[in-house]
VOBA-1610 file (N, C-alpha, C; in pm, whole numbers, padded with zeros to 5 digits, always signed):
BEGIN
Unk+15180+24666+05096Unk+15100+24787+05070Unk+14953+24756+05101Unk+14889+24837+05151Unk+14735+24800+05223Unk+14649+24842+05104Unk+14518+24811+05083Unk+14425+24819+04999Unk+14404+24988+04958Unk+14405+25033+05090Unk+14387+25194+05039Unk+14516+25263+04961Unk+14621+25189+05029Unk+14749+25263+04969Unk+14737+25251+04845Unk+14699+25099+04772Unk+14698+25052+04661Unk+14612+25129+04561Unk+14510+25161+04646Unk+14407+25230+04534Unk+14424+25337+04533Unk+14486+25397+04624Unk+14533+25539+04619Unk+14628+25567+04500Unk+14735+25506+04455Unk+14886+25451+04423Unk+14849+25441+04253Unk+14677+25352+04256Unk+14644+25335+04106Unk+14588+25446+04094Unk+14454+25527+04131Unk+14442+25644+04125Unk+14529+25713+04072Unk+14628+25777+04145Unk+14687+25849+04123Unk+14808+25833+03942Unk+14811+25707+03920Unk+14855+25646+03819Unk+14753+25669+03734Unk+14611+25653+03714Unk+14512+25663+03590Unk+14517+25830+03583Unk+14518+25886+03711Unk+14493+26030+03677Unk+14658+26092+03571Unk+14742+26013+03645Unk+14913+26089+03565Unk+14883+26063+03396Unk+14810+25952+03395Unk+14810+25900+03233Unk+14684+25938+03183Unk+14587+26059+03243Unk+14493+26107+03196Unk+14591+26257+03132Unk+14637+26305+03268Unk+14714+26481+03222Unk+14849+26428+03123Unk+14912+26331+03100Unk+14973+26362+03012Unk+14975+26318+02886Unk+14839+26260+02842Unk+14800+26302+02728Unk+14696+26429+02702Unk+14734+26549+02795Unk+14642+26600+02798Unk+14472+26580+02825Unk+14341+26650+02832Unk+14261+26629+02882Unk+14187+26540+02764Unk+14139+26432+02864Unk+14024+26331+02751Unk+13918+26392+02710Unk+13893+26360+02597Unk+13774+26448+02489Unk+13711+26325+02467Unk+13571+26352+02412Unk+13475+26250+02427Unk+13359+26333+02301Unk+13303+26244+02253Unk+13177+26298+02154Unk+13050+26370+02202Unk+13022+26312+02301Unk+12929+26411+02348Unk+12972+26521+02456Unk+13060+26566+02466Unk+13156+26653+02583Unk+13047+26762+02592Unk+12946+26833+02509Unk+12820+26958+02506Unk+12669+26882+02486Unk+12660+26753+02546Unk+12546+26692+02474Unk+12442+26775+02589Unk+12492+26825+02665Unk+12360+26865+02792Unk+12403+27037+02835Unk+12557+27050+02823Unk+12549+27226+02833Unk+12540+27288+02735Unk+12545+27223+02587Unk+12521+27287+02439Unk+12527+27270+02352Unk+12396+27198+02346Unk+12405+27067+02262Unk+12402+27147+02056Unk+12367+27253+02118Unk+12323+27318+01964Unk+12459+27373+01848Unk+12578+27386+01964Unk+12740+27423+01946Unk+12753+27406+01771Unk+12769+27274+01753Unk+12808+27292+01602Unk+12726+27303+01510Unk+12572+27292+01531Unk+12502+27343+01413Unk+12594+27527+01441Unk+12577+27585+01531Unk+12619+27748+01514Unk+12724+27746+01436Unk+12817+27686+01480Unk+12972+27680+01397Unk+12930+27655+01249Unk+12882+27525+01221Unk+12878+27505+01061Unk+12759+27626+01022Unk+12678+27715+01074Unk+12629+27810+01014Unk+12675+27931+00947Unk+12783+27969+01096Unk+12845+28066+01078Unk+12994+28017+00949Unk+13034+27899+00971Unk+13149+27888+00825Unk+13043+27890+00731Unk+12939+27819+00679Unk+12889+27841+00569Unk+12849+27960+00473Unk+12839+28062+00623Unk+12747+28167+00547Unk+12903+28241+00464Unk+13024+28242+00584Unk+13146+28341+00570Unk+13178+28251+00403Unk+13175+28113+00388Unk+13243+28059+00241Unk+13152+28078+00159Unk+13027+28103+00162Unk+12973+28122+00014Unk+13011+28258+00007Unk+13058+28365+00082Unk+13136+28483+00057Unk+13293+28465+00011Unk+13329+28414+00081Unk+13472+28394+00071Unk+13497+28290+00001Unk+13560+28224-00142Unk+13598+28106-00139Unk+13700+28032-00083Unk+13806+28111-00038Unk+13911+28104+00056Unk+13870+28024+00171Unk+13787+28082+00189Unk+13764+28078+00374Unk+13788+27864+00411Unk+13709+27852+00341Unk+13769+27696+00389Unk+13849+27679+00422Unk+13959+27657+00280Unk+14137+27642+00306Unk+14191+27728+00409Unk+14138+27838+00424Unk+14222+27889+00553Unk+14206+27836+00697Unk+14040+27761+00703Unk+14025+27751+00872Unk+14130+27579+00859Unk+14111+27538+00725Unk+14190+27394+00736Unk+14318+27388+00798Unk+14405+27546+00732Unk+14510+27524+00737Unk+14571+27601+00896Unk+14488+27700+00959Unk+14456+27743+01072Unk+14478+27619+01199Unk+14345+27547+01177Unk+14348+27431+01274Unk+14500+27314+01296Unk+14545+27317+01133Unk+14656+27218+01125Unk+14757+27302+01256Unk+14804+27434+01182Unk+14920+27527+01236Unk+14897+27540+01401Unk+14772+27525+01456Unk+14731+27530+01611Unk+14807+27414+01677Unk+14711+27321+01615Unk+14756+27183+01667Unk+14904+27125+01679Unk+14976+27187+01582Unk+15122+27153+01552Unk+15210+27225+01697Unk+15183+27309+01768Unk+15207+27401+01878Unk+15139+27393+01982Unk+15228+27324+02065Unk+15127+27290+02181Unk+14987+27224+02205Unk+14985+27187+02074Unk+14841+27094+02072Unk+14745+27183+02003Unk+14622+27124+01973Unk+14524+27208+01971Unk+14458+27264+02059Unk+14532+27394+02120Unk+14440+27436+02220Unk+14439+27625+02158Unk+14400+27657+02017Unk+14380+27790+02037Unk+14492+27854+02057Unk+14597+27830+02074Unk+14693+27941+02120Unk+14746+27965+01933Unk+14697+27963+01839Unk+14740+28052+01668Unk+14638+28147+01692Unk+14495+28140+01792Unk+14392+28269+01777Unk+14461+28393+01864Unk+14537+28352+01930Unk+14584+28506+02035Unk+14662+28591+01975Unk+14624+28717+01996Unk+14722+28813+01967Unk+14840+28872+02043Unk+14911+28932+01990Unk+15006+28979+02035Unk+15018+29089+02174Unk+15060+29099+02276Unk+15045+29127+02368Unk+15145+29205+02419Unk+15203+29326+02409Unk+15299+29398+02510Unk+15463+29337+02371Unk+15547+29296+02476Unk+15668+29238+02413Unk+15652+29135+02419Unk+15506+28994+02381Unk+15517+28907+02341Unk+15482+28937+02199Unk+15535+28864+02091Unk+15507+28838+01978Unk+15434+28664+01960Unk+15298+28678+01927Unk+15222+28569+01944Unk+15240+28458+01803Unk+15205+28348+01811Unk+15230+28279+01690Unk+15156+28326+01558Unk+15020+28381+01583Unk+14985+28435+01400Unk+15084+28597+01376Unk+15215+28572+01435Unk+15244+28702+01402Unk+15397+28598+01336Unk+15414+28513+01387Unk+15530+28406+01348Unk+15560+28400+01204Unk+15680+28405+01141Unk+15664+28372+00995Unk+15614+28300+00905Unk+15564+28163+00961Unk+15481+28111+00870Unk+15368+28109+00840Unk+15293+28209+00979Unk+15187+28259+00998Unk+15111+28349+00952Unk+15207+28421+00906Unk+15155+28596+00851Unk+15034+28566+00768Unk+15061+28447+00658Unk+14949+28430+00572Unk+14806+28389+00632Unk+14797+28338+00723Unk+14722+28270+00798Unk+14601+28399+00775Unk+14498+28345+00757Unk+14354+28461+00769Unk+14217+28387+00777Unk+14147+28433+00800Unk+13945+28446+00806Unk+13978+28373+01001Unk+14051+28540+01062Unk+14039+28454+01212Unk+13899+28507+01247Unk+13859+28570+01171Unk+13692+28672+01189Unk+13613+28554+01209Unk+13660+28468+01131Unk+13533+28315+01104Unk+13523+28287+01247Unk+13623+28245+01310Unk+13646+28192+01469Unk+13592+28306+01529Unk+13616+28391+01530Unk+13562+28491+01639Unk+13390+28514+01629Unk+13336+28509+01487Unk+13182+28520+01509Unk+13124+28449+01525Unk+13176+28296+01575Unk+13156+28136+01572Unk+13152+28169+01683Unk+13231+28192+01791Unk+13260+28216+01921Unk+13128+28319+01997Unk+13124+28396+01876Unk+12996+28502+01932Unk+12885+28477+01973Unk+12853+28356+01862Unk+12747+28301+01786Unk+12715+28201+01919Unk+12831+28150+01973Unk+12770+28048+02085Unk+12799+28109+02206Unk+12879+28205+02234Unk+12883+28259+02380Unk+12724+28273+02412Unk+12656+28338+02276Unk+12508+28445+02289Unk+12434+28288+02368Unk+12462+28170+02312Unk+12372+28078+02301Unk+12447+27972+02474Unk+12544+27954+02483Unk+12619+27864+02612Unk+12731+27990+02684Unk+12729+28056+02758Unk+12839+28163+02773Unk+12903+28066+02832Unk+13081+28076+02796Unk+13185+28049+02902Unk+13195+27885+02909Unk+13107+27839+02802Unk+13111+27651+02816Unk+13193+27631+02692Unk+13160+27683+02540Unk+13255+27612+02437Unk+13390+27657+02440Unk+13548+27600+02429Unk+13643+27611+02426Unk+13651+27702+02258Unk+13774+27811+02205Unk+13785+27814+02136Unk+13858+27740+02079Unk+13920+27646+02128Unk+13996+27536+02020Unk+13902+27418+02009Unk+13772+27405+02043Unk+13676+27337+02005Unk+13593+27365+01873Unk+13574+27513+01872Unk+13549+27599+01769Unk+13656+27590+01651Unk+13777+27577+01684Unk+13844+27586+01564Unk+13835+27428+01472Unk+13834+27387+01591Unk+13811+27201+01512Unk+13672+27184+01480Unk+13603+27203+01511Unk+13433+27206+01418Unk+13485+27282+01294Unk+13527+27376+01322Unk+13513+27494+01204Unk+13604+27413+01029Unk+13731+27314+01092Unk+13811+27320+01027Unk+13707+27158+00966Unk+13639+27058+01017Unk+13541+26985+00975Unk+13489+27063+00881Unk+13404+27138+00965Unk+13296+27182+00854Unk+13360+27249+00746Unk+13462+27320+00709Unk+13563+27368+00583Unk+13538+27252+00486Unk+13620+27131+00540Unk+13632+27014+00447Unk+13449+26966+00415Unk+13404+26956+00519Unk+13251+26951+00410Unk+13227+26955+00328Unk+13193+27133+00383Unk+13169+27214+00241Unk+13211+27218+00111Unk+13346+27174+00133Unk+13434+27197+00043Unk+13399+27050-00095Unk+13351+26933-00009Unk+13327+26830-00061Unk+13411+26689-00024Unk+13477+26737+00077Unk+13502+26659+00168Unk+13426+26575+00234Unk+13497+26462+00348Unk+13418+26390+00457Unk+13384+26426+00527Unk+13292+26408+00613Unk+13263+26432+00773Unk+13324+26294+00860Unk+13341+26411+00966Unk+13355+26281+01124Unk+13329+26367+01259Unk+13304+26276+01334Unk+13279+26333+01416Unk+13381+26369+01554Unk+13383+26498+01529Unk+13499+26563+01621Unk+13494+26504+01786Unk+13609+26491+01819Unk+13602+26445+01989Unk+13620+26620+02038Unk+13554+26609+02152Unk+13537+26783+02217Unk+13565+26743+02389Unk+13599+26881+02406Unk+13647+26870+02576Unk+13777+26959+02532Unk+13846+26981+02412Unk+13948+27088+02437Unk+13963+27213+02521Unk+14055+27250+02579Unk+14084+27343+02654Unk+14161+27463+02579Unk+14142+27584+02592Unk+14207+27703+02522Unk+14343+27706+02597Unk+14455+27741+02555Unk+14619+27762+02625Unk+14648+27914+02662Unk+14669+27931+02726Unk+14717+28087+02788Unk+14893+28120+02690Unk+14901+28021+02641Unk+15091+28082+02560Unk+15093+28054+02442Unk+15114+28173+02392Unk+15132+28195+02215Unk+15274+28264+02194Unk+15361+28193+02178Unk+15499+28219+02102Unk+15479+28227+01944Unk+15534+28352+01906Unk+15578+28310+01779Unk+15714+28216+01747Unk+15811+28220+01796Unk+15921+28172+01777Unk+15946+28028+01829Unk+15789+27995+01842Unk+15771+27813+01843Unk+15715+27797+01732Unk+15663+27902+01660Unk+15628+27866+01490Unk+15706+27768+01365Unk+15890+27790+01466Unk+15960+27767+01392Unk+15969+27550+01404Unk+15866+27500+01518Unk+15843+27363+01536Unk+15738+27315+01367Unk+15703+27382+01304Unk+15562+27365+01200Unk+15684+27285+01077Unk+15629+27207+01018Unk+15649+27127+00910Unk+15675+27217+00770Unk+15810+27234+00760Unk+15819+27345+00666Unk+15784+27297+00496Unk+15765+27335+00416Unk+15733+27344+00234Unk+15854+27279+00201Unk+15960+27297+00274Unk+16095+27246+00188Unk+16146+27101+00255Unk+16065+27064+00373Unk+16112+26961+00417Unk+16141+26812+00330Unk+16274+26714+00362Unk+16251+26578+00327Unk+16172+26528+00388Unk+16191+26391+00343Unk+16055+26272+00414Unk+16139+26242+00542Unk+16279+26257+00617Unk+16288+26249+00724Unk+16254+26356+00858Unk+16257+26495+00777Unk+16228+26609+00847Unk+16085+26581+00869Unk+16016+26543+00752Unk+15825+26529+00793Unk+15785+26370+00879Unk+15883+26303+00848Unk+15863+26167+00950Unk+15885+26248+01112Unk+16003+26306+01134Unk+16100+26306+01248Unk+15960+26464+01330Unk+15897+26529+01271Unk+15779+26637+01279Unk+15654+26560+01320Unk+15599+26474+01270Unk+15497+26447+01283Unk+15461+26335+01370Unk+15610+26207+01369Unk+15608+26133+01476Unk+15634+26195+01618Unk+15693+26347+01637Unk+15681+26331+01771Unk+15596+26383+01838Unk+15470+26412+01760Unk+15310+26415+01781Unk+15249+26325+01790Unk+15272+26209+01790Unk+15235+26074+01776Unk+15137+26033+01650Unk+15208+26095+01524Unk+15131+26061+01414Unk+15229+26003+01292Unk+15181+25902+01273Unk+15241+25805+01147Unk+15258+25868+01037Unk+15322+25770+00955Unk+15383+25763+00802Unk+15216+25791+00701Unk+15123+25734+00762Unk+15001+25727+00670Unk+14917+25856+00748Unk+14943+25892+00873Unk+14877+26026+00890Unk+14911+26136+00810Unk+15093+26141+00825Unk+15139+26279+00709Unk+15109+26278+00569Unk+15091+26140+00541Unk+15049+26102+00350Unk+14911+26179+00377Unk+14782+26113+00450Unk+14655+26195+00457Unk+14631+26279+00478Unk+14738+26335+00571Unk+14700+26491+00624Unk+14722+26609+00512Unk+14827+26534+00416Unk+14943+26620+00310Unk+14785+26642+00245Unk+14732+26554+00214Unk+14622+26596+00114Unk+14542+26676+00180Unk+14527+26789+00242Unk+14486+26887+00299Unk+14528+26996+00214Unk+14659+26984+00074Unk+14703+27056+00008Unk+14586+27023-00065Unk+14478+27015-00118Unk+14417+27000-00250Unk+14326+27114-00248Unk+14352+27203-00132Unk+14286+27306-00106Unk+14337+27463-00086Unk+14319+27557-00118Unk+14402+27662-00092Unk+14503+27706-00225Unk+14576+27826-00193Unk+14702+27900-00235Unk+14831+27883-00204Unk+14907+27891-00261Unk+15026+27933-00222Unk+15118+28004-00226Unk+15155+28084-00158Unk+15273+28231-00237Unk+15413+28173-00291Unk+15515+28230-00346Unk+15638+28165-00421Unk+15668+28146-00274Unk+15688+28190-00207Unk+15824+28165-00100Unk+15806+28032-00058Unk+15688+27937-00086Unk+15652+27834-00028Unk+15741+27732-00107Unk+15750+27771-00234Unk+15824+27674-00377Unk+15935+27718-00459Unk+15963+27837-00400Unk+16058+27899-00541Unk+16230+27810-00486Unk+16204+27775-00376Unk+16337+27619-00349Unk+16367+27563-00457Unk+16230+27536-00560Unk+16253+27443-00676Unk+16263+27448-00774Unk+16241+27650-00815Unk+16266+27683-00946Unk+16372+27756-00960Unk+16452+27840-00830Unk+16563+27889-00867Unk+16684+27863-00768Unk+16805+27816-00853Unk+16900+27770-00764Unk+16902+27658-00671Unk+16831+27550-00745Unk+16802+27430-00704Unk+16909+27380-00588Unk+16983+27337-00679Unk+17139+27343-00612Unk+17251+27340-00681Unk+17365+27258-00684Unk+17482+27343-00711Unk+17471+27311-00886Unk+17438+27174-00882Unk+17431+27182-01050Unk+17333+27190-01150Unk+17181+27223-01079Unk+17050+27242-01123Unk+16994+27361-01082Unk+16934+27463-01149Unk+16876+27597-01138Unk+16680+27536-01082Unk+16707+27442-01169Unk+16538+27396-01130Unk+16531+27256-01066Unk+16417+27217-00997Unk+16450+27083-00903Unk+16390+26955-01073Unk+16520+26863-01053Unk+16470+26791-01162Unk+16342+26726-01144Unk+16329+26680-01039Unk+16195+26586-00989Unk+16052+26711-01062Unk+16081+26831-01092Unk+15940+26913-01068Unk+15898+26940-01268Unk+15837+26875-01309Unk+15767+26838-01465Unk+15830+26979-01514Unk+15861+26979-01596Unk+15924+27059-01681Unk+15800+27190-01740Unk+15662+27143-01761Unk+15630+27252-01799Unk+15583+27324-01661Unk+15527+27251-01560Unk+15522+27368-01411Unk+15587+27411-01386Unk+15700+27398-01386Unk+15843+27451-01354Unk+15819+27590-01467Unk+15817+27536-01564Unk+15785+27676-01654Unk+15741+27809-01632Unk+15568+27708-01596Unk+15444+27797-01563Unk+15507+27863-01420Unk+15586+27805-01360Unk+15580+27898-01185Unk+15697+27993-01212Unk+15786+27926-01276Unk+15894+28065-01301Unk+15830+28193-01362Unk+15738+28179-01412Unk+15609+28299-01506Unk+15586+28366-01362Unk+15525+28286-01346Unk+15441+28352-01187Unk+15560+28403-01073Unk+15701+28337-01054Unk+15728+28382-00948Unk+15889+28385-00991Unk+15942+28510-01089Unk+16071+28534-01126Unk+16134+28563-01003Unk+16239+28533-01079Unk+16373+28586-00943Unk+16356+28708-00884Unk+16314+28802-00982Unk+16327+28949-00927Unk+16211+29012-00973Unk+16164+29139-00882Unk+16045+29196-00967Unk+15947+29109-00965Unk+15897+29007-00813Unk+15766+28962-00825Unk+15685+29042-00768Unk+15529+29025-00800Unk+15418+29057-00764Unk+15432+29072-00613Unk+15390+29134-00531Unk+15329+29172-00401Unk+15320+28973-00319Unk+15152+28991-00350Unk+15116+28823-00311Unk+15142+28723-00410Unk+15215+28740-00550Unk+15220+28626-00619Unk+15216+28477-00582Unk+15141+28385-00634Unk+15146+28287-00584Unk+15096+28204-00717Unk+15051+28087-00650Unk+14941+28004-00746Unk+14864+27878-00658Unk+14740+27841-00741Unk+14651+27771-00646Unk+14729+27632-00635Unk+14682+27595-00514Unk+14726+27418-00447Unk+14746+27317-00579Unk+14623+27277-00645Unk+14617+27220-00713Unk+14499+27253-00799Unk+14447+27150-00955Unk+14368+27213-01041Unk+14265+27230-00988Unk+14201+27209-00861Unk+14076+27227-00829Unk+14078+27273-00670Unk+14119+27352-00670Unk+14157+27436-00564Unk+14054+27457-00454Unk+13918+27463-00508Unk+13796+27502-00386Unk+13751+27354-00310Unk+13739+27285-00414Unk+13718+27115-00407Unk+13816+27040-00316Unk+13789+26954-00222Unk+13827+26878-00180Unk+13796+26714-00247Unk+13915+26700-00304Unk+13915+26577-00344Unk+14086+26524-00353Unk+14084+26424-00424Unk+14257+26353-00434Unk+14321+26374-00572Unk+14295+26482-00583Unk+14350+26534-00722Unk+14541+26541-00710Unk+14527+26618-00585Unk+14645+26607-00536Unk+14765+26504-00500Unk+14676+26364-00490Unk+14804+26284-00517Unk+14830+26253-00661Unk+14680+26309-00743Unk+14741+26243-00900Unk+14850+26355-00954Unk+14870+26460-00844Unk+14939+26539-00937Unk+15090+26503-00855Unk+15113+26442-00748Unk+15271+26393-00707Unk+15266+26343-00844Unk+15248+26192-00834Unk+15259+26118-00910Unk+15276+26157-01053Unk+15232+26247-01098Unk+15289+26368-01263Unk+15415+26407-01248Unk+15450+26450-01077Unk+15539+26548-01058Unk+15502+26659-01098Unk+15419+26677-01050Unk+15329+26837-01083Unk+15282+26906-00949Unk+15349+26835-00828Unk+15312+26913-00690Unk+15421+27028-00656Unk+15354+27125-00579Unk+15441+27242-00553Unk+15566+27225-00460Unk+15523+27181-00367Unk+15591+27178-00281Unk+15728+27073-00245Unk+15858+27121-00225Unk+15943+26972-00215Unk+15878+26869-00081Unk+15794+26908+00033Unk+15750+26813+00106Unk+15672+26744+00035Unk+15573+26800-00037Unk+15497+26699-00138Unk+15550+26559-00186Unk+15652+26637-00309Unk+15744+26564-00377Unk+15812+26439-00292Unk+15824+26466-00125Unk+15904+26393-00067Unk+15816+26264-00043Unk+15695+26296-00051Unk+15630+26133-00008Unk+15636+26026-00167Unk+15752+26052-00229Unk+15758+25976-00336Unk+15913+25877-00295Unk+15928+25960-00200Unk+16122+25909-00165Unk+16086+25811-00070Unk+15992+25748-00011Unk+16041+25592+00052Unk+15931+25500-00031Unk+15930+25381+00005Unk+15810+25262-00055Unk+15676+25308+00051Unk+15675+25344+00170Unk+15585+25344+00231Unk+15450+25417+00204Unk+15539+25562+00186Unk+15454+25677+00155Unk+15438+25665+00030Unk+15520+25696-00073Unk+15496+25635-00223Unk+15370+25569-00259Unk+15345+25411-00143Unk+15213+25321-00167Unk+15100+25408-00101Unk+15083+25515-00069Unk+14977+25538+00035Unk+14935+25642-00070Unk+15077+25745-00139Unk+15036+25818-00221Unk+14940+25716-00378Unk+14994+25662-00402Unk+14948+25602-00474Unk+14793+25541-00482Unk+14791+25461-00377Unk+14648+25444-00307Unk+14527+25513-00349Unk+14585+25667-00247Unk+14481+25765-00260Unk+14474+25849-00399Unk+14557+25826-00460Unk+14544+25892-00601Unk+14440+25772-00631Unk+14442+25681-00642Unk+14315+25611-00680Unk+14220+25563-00708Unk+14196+25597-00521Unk+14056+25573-00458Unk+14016+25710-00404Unk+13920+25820-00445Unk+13913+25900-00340Unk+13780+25880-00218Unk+13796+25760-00202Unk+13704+25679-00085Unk+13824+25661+00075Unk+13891+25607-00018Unk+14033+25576+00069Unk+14092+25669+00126Unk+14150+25790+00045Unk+14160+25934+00152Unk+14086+25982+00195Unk+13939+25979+00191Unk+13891+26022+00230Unk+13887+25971+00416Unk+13857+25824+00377Unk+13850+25751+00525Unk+13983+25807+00593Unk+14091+25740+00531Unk+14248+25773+00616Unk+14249+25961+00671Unk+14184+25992+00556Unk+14204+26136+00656Unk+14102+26241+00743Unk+13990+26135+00738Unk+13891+26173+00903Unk+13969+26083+00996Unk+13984+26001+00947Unk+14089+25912+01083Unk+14182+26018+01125Unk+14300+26091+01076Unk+14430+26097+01095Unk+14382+26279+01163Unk+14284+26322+01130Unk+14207+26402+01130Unk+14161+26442+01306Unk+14086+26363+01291Unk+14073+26332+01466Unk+14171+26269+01532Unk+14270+26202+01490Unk+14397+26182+01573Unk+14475+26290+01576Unk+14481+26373+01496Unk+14572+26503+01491Unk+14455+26545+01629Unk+14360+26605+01586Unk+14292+26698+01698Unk+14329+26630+01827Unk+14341+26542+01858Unk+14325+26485+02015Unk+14429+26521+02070Unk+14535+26615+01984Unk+14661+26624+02049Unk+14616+26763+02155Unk+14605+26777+02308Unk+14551+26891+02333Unk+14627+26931+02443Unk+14581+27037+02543Unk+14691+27065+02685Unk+14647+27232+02722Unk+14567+27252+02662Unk+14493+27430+02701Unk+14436+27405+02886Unk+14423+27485+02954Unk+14417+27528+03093Unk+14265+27570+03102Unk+14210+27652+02994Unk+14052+27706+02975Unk+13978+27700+02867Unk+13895+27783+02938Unk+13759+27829+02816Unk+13804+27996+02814Unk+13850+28033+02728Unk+13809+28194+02656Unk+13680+28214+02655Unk+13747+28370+02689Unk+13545+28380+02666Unk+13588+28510+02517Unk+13681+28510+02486Unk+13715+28597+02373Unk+13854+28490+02338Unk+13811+28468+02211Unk+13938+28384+02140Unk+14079+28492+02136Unk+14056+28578+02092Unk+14180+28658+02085Unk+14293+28676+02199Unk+14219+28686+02327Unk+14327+28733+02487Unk+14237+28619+02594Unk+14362+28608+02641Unk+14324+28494+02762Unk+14273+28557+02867Unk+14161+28497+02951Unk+14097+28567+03053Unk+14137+28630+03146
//
């Protein structure tokens, strides 16, 4: 093989192993077309959460549900189109809200860079700055995402369900290329937000064949949620908050596995191997330690990407 063939041959080899991890993102990806990008973003979430207390937990849980589908490229912001049904129309989606946050974020910098910030760049600043505020860590986001032209709802059904075991959330999250200690850190993303019954009532009625309630779930929550979310004749949105400190980002949430006081059976499940168990444990501990593990796992989730553009409207592709 001659020198050019060769370099041609590697070329073409660095570029195959550039596109299929999707496009490389880098920290300064706007340091010279806009550089001002995330002060706008963290302005515009700040102003929407001292209105909303919600609004955090939702862009958190927004960014997760993107990324889980095709990467993070924006395709949970599109709407529905003709006889496509788009993913925030998907069932696990319905709850999904403050997409207003993303869209006046988007406004906010078109006015300022037109046609340069990605909206799935926007959604990952946005979902940082949530945890901030909230009292969370910072890190610093890698940028260069691309927006995706395809929003299925009925790829919604790929998302890490409330009722999963620890093999369903291993066998989910590894084939994103994220570990046993990413899903423990990422899980604590529950210490924030609501939840409606349909997310938990797995564990208070009709457990299974010889338990009405899941034994693993403390006897008086189990109580308190059957209050909140009877068999029959519930409330509209009934639900109840994540954990006792619901606006706060902190590791309250692993002290409450460890009670057996978490909602969810995926919760519950990082108690079923030694691995996750020690990680839960850990971070119930230290909240220094989740904190680090989950800006790490944080920006390894985001890097998962594969969008085609820049939107110049988050909602419909150009």
């Amino acid at each position: 093989m001659s020198f050019s063939s060769r370099f041609l041959f590697s070329s073409l080899l660095v570029l195959s192993l550039i596109y299929s991890h999707g496009n490389a993102l880098s920290s300064n990806y706007y340091e010279n077309s806009c550089p001002l990008v995330e002060d706008i973003v963290t302005q515009v979430v700040t102003e929407a959460s001292k209105k909303d207390k919600t609004v955090p937990a939702a862009l958190l849980r927004m960014h997760f549900h993107d990324c889980f589908i095709r990467g993070c490229d924006a395709s949970v912001l599109l709407n529905s189109k003709g006889k496509n049904t788009a993913e925030k129309d998907g069932p696990p989606n319905v709850s999904l809200h403050a997409f207003y946050v993303i869209d006046n974020a988007k406004k906010a910098v078109e006015a300022v860079c037109p046609e340069t910030v990605s909206c799935a760049d926007i959604l990952a600043f946005a979902a940082r700055d949530a945890v901030v505020i909230s009292g969370g860590p910072f890190w610093d986001v890698p940028k260069g995402r691309k927006d995706g032209r395809t929003s299925k709802a009925s790829e919604t059904r790929q998302l890490p369900a409330p009722t999963f075991n620890i093999s369903q959330l291993q066998q989910s999250f590894s084939q994103r290329g994220l570990s046993l200690e990413d899903l423990v850190a990422l899980s604590g993303g529950h210490t924030l937000g609501f939840s409606h019954c349909s997310s938990f009532s797995n564990r208070i009625h009709n457990f299974d064949a010889t338990n009405d309630v899941d034994p693993t779930l403390h006897p008086s929550l189990a109580s308190t949620l059957k209050g909140i979310c009877p068999l029959k004749n519930r409330a509209k949105n009934a639900g109840t908050a994540m954990d006792t400190s619901s606006t706060t980002f902190d590791n309250s949430y692993y002290k409450l596995i460890l009670q057996n006081k978490s909602l969810f059976s995926s919760d519950q499940a990082l108690l079923s191997i030694p691995k996750t168990k020690t990680l839960v444990s850990d971070f119930a501990s230290s909240k220094e330690a989740f904190f680090k593990a989950f800006a790490n796992s944080m920006i390894k989730m985001s890097s998962i990407n594969g969008g085609q553009e820049v939107r110049k409207d988050c909602k419909v592709v150009n």
